[in-house]
C-alpha positions in Angstrom: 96.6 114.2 89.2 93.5 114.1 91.3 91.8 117.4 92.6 90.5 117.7 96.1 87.5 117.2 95.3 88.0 114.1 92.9 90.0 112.4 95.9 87.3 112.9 98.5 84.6 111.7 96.2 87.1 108.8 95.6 87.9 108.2 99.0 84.5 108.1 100.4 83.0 105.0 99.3 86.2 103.4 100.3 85.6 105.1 104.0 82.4 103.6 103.8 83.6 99.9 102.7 86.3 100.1 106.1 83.2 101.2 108.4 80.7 98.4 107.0 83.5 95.5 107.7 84.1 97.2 111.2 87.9 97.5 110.4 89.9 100.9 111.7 91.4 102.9 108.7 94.1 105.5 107.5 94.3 107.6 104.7 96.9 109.0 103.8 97.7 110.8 99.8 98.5 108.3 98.1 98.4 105.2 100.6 95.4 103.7 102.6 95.6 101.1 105.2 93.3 99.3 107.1 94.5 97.3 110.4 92.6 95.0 113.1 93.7 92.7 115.7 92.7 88.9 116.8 93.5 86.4 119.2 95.4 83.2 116.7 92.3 81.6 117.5 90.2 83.7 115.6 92.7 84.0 112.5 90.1 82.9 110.3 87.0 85.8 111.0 89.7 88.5 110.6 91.4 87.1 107.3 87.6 86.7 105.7 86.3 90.0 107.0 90.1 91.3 105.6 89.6 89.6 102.0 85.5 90.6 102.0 87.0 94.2 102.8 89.6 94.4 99.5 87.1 93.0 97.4 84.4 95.6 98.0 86.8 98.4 97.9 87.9 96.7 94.8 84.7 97.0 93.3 84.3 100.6 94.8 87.7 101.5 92.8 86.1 99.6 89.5 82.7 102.0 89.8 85.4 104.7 89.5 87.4 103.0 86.1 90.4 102.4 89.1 92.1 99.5 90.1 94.4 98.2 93.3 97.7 97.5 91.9 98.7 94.2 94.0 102.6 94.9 93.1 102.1 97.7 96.2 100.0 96.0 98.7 101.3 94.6 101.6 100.3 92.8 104.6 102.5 92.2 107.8 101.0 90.4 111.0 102.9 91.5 114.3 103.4 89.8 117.3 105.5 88.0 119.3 108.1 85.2 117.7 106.4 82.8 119.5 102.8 83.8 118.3 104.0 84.7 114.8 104.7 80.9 114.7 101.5 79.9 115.5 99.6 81.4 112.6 98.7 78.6 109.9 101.1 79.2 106.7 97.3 79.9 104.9 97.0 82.9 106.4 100.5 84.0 105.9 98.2 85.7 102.6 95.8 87.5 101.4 94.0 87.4 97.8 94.4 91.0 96.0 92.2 90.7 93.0 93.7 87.7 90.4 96.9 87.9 92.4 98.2 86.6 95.9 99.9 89.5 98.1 102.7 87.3 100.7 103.0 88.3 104.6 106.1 91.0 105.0 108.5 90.5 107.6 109.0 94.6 107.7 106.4 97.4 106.2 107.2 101.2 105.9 104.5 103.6 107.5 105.4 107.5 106.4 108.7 107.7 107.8 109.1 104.2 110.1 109.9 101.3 109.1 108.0 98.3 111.1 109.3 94.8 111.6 106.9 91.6 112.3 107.9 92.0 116.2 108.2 95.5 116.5 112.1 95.5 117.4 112.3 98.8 115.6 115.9 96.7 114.4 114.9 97.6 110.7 114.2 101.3 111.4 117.3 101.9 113.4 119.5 100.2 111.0 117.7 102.2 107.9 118.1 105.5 110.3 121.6 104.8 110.7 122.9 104.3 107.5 121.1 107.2 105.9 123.5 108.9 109.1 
């Protein structure tokens, strides 16, 4: 288990990666994500700067004998149907060290689940049968 201290010396050369690629950040105990937004027409910068990003923090976490474990990474684009069906099926992922981590239709944030168009469908119906 990591001390305070051992999580903040941890935490901020990964704070550092997310500020030198420009891309806004959340930390949270034992999740970190990083999020940005793009017109479909500019796909491409925002995947790169997105891959650049993981592989730095990557080798941030290698400096430190850690590792990102691919198996619990996850991407999800968000938008409208009509604008989720624009974007190419090459960006639909993201390379996560020697793996290849697949768009989610739904992602859970601490306590809400998210779906691709932000119905809120999934979180209702996850609410509801807990009910």
């Amino acid at each position: 288990m990591l001390g305070p201290i051992q999580f903040i010396a941890y935490t901020t050369d990964i704070s550092d990666t997310f500020s030198a690629h420009n891309l806004p950040y959340h930390m949270f105990a034992d999740d970190t994500q990083m999020y940005d937004h793009c017109l479909i027409s500019n796909i491409l910068i925002l995947v790169d700067n997105f891959t650049a990003c993981i592989n730095d923090v990557q080798k941030s976490f290698a400096s430190h004998r850690l590792q990102l474990n691919p198996t619990k990474t996850e991407f999800i684009w968000f938008g409208t149907r009509t604008t989720l069906s624009k974007i190419p099926a090459a960006y639909r992922s993201l390379p996560v060290g020697s793996s290849v981590v697949q768009s989610c239709e739904t992602v859970r944030d601490p306590g809400v689940w998210f779906d691709s168009e932000l119905s809120m469908k999934t979180h209702i119906s996850k609410v509801v049968s807990i009910c």
